[in-house]
PyMOL Python script that loads the backbone (N, CA, C, O; Angstrom):
from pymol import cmd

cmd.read_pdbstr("""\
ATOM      1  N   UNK A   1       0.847  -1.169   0.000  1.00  0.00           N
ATOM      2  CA  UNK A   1       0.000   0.000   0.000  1.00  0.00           C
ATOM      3  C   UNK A   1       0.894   1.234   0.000  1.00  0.00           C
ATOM      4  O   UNK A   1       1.632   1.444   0.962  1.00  0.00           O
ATOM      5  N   UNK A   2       0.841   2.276  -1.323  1.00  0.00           N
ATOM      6  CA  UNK A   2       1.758   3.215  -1.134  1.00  0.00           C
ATOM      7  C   UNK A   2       0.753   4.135  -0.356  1.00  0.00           C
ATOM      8  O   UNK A   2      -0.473   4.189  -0.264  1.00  0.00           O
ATOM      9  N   UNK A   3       2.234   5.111   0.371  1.00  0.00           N
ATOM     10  CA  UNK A   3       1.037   6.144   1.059  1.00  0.00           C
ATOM     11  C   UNK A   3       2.541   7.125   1.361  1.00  0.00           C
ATOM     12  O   UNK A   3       3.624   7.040   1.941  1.00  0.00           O
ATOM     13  N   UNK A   4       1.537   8.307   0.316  1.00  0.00           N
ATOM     14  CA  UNK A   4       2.333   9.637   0.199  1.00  0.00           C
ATOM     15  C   UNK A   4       2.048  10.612   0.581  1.00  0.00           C
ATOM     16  O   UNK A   4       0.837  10.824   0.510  1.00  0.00           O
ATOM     17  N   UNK A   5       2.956  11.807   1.219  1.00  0.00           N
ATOM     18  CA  UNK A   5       2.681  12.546   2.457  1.00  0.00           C
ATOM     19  C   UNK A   5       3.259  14.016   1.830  1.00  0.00           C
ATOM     20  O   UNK A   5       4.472  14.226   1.824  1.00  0.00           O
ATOM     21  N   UNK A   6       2.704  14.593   1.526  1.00  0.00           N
ATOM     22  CA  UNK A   6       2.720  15.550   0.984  1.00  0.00           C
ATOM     23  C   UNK A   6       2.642  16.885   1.671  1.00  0.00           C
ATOM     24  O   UNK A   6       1.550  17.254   2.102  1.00  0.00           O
ATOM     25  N   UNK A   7       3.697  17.632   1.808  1.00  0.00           N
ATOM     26  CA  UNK A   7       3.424  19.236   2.137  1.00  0.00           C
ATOM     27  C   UNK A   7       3.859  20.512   1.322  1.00  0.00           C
ATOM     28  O   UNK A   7       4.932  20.913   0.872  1.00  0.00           O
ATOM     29  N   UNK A   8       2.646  20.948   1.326  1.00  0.00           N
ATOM     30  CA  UNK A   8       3.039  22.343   0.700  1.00  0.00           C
ATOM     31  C   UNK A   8       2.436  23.542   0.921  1.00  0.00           C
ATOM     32  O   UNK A   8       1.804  23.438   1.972  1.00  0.00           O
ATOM     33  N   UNK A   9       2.313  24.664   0.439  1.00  0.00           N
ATOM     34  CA  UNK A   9       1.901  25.721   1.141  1.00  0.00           C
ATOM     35  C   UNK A   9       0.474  25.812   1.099  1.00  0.00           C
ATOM     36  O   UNK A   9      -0.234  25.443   0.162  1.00  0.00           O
ATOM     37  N   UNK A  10       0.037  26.411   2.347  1.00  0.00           N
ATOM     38  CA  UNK A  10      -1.489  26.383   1.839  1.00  0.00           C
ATOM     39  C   UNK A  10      -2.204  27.498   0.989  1.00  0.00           C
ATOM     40  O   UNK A  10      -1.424  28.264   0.424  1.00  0.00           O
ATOM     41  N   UNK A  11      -3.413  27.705   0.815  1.00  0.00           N
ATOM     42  CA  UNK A  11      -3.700  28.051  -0.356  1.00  0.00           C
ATOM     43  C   UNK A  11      -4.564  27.860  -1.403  1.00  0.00           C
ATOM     44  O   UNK A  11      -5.433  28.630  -1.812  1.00  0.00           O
ATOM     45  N   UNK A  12      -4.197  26.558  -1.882  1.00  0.00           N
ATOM     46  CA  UNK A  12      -4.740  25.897  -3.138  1.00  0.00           C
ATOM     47  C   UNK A  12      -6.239  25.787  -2.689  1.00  0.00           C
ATOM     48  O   UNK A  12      -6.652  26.151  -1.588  1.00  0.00           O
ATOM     49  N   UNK A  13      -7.046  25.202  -3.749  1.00  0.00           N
ATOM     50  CA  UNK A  13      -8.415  25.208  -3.630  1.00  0.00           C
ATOM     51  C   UNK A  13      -8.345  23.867  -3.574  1.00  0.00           C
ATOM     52  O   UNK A  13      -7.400  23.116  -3.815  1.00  0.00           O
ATOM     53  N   UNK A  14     -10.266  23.482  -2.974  1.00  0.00           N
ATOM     54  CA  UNK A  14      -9.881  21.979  -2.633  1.00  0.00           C
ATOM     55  C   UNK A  14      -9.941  21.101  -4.567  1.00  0.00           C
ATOM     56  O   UNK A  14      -9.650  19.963  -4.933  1.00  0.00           O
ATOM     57  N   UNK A  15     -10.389  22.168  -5.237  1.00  0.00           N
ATOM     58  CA  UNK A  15     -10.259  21.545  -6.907  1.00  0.00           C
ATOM     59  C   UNK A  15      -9.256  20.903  -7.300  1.00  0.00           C
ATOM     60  O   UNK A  15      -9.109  19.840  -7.903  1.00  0.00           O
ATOM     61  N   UNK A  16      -8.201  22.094  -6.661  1.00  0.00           N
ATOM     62  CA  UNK A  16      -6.957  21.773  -7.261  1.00  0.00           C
ATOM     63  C   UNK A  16      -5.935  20.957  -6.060  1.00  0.00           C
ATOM     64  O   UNK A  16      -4.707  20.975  -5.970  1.00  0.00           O
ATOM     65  N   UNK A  17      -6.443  20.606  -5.633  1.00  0.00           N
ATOM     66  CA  UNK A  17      -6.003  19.515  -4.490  1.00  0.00           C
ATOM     67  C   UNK A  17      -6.608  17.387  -4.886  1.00  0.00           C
ATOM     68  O   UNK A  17      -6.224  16.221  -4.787  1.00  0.00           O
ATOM     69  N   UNK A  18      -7.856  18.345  -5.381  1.00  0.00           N
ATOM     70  CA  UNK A  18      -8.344  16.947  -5.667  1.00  0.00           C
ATOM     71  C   UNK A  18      -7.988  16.580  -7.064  1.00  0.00           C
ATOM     72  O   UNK A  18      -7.984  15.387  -7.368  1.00  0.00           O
ATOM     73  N   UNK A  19      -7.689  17.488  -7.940  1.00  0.00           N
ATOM     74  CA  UNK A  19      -7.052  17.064  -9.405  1.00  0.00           C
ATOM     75  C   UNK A  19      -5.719  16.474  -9.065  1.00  0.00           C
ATOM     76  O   UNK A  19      -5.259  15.513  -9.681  1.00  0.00           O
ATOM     77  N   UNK A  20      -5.215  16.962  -8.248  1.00  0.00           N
ATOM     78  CA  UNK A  20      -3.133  16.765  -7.976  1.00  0.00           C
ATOM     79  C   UNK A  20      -3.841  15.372  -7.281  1.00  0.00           C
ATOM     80  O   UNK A  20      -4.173  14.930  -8.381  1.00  0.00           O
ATOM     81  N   UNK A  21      -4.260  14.489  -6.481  1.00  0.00           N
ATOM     82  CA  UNK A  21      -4.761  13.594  -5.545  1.00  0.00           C
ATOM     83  C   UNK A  21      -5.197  12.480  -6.955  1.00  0.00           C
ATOM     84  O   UNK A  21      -4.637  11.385  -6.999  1.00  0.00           O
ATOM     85  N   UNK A  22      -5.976  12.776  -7.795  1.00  0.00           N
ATOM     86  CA  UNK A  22      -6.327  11.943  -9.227  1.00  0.00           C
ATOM     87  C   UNK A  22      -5.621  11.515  -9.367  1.00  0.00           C
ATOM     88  O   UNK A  22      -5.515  10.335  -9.032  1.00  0.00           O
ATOM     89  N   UNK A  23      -4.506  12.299 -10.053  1.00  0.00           N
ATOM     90  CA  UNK A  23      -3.305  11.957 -10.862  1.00  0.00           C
ATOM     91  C   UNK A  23      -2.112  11.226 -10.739  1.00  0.00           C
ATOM     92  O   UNK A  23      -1.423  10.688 -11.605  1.00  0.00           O
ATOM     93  N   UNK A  24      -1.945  11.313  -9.187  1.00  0.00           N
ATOM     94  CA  UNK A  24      -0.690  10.673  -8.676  1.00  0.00           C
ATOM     95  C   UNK A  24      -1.565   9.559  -7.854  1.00  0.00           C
ATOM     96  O   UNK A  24      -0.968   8.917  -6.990  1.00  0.00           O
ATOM     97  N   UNK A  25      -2.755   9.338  -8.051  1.00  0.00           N
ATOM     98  CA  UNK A  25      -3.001   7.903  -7.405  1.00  0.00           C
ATOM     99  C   UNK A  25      -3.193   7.104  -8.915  1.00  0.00           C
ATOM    100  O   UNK A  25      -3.028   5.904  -9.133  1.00  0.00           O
ATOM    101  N   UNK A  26      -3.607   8.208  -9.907  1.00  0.00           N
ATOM    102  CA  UNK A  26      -3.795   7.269 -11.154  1.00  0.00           C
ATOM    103  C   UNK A  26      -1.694   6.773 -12.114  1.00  0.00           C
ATOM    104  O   UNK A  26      -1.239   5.812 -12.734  1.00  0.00           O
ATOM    105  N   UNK A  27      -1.278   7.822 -11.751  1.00  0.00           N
ATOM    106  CA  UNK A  27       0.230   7.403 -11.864  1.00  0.00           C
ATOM    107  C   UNK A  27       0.767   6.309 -10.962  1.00  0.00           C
ATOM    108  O   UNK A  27       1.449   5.499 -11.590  1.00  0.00           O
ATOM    109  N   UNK A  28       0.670   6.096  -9.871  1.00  0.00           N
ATOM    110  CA  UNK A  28       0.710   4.902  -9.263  1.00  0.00           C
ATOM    111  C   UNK A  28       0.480   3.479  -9.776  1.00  0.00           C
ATOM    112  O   UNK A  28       1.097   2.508 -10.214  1.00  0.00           O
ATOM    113  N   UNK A  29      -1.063   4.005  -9.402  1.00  0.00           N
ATOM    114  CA  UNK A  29      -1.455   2.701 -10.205  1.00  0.00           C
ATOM    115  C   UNK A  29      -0.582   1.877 -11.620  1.00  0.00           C
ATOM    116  O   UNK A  29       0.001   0.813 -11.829  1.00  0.00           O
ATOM    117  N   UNK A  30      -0.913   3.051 -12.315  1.00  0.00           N
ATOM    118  CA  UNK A  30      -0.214   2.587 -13.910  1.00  0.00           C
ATOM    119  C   UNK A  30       1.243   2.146 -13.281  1.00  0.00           C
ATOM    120  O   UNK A  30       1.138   0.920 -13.224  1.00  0.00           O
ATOM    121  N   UNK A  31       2.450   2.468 -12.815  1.00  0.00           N
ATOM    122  CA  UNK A  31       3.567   2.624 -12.318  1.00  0.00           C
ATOM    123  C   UNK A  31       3.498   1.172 -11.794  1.00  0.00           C
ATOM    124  O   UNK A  31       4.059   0.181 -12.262  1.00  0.00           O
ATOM    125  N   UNK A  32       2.649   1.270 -10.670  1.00  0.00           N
ATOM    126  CA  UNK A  32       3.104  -0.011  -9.402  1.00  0.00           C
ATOM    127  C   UNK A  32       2.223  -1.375  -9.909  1.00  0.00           C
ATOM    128  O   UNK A  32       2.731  -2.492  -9.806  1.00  0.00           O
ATOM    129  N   UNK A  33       0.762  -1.173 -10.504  1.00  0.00           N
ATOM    130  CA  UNK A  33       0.175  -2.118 -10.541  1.00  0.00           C
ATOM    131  C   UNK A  33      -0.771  -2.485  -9.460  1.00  0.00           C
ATOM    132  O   UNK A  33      -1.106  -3.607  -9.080  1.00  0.00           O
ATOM    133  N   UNK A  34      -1.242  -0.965  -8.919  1.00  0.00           N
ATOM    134  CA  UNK A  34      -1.887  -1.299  -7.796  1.00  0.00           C
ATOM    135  C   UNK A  34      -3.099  -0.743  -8.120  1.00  0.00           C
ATOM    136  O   UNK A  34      -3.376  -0.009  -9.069  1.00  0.00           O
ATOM    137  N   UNK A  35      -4.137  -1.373  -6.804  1.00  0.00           N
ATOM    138  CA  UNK A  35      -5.465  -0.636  -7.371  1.00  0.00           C
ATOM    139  C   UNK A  35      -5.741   0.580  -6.245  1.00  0.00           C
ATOM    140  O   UNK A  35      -5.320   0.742  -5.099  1.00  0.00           O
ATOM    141  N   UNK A  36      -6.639   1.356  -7.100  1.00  0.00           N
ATOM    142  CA  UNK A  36      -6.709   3.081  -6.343  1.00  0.00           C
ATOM    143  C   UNK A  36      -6.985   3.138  -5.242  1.00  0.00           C
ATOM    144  O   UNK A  36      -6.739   4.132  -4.559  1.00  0.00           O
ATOM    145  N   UNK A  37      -7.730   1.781  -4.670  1.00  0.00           N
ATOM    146  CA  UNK A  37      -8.003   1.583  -2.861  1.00  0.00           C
ATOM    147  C   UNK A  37      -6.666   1.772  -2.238  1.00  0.00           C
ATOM    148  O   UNK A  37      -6.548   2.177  -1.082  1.00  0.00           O
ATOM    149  N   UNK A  38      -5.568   1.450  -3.074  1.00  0.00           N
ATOM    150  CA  UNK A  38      -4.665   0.845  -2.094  1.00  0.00           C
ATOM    151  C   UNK A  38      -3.666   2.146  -1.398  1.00  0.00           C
ATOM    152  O   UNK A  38      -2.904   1.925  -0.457  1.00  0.00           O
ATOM    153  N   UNK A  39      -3.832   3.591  -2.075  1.00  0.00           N
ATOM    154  CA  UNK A  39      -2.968   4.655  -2.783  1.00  0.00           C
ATOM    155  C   UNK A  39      -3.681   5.751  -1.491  1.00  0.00           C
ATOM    156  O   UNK A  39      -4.903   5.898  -1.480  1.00  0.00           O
ATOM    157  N   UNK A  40      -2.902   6.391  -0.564  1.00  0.00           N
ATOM    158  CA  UNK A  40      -3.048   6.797   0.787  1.00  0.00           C
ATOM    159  C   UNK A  40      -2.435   7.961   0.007  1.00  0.00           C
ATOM    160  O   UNK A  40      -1.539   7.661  -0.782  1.00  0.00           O
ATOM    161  N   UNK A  41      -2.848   9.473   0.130  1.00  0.00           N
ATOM    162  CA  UNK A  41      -2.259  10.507   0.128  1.00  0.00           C
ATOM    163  C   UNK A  41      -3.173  11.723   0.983  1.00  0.00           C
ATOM    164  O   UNK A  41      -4.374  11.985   0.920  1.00  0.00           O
ATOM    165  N   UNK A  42      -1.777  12.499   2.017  1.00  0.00           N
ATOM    166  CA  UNK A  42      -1.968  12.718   3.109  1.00  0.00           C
ATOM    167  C   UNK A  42      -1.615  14.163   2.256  1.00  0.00           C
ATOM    168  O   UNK A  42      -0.736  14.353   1.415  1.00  0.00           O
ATOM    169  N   UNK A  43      -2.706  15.164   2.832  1.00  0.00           N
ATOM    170  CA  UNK A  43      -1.735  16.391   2.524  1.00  0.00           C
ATOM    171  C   UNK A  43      -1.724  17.416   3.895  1.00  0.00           C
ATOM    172  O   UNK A  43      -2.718  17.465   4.619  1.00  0.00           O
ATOM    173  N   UNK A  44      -0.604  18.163   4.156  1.00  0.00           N
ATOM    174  CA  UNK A  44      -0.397  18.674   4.777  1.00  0.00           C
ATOM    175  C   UNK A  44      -0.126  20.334   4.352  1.00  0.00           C
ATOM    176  O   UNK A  44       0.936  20.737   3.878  1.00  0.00           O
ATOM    177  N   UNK A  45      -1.253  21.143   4.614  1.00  0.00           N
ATOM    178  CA  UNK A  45      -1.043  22.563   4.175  1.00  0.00           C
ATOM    179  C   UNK A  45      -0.064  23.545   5.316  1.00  0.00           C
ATOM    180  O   UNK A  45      -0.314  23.650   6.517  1.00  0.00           O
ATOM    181  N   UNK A  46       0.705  23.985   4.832  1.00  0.00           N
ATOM    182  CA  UNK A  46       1.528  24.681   5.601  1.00  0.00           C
ATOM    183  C   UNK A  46       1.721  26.067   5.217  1.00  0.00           C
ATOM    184  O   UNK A  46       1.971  26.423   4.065  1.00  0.00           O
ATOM    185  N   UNK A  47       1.560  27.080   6.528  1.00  0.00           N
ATOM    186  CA  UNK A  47       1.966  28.038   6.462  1.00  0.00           C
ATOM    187  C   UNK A  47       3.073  28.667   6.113  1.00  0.00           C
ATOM    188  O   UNK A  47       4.139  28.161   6.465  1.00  0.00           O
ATOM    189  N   UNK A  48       3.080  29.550   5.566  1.00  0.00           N
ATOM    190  CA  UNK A  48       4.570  30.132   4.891  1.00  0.00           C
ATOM    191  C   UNK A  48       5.166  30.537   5.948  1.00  0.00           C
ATOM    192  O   UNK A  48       6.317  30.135   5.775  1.00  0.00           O
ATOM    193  N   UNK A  49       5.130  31.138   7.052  1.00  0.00           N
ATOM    194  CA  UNK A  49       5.511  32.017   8.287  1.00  0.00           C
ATOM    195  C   UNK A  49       6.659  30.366   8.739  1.00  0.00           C
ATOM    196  O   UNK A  49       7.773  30.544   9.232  1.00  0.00           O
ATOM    197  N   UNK A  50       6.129  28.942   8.465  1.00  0.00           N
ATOM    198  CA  UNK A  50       6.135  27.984   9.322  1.00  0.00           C
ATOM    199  C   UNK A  50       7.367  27.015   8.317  1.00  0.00           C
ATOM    200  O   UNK A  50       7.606  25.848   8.625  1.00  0.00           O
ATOM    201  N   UNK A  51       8.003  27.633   7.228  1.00  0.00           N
ATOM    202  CA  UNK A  51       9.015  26.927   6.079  1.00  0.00           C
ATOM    203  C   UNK A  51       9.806  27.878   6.143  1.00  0.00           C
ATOM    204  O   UNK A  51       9.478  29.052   6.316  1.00  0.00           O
ATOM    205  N   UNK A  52      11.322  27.307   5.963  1.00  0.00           N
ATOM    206  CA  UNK A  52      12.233  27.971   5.663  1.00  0.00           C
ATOM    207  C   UNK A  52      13.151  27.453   4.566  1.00  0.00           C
ATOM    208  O   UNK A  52      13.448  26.265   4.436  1.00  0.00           O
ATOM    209  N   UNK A  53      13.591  28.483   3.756  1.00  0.00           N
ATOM    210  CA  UNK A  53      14.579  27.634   2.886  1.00  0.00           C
ATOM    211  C   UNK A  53      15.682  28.518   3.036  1.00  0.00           C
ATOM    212  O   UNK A  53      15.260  29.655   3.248  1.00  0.00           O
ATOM    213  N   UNK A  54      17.277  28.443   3.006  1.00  0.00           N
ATOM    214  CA  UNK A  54      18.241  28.982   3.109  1.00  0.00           C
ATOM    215  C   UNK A  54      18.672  30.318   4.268  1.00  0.00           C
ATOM    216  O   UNK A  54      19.386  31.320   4.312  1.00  0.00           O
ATOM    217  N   UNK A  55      17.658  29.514   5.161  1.00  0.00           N
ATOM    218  CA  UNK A  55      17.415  30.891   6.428  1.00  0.00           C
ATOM    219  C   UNK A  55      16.852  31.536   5.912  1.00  0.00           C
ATOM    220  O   UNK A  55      17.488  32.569   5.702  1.00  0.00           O
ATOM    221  N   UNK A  56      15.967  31.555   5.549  1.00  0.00           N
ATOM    222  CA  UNK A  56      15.145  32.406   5.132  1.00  0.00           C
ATOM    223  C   UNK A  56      13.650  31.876   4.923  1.00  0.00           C
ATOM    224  O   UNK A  56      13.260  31.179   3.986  1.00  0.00           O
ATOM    225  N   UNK A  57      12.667  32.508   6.331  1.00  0.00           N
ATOM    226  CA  UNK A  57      11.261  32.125   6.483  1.00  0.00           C
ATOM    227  C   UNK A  57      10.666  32.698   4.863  1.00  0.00           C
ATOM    228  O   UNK A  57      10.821  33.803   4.343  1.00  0.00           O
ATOM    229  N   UNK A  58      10.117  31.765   4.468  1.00  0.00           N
ATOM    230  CA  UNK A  58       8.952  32.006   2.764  1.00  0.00           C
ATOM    231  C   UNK A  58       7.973  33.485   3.252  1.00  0.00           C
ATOM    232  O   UNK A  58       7.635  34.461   2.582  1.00  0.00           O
ATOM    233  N   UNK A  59       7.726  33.135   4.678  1.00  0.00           N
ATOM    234  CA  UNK A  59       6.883  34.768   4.569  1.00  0.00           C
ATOM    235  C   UNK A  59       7.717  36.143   4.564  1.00  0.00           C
ATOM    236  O   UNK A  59       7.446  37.326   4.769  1.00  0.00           O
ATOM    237  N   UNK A  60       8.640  35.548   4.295  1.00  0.00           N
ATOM    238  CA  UNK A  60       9.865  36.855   4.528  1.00  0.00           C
ATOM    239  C   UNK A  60      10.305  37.438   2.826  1.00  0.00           C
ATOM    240  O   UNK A  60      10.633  38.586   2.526  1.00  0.00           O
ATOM    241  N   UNK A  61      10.186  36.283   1.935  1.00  0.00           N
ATOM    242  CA  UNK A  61      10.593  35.888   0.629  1.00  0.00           C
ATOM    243  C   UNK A  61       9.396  37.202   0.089  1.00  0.00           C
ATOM    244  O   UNK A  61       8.199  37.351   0.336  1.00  0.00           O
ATOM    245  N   UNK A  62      10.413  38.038  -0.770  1.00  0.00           N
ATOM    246  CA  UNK A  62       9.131  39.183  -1.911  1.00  0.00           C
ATOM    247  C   UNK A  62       8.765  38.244  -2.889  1.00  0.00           C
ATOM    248  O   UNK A  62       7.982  38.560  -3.785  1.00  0.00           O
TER     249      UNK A  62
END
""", "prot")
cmd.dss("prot")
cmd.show_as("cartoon", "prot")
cmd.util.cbc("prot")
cmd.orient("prot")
């Protein structure tokens, strides 16, 4: 059972959460040979204030 854990900023609409959620359970499938029951994806919306990349908080980023 794959099961993918996903974070990224929040934001997105739940449309475009559930199109990205389609695709990579339907890429799986094709990929692994598994069926779409089996395909766990977790998403985790995160605040920008709450990521940093190169010392540098994303809510800080112009």
């Amino acid at each position: 059972m794959p099961t993918f854990h996903v974070e990224m900023f929040e934001g997105r609409t739940i449309e475009q959460k559930r199109t990205f959620v389609e695709a990579v359970t339907r890429v799986t499938c094709e990929t692994l040979g598994c069926d779409p029951a089996a395909v766990d994806i977790i998403i985790t919306d995160v605040k920008r204030e709450n990521w940093a990349t190169g010392g540098e908080l994303w809510a800080d980023k112009k």
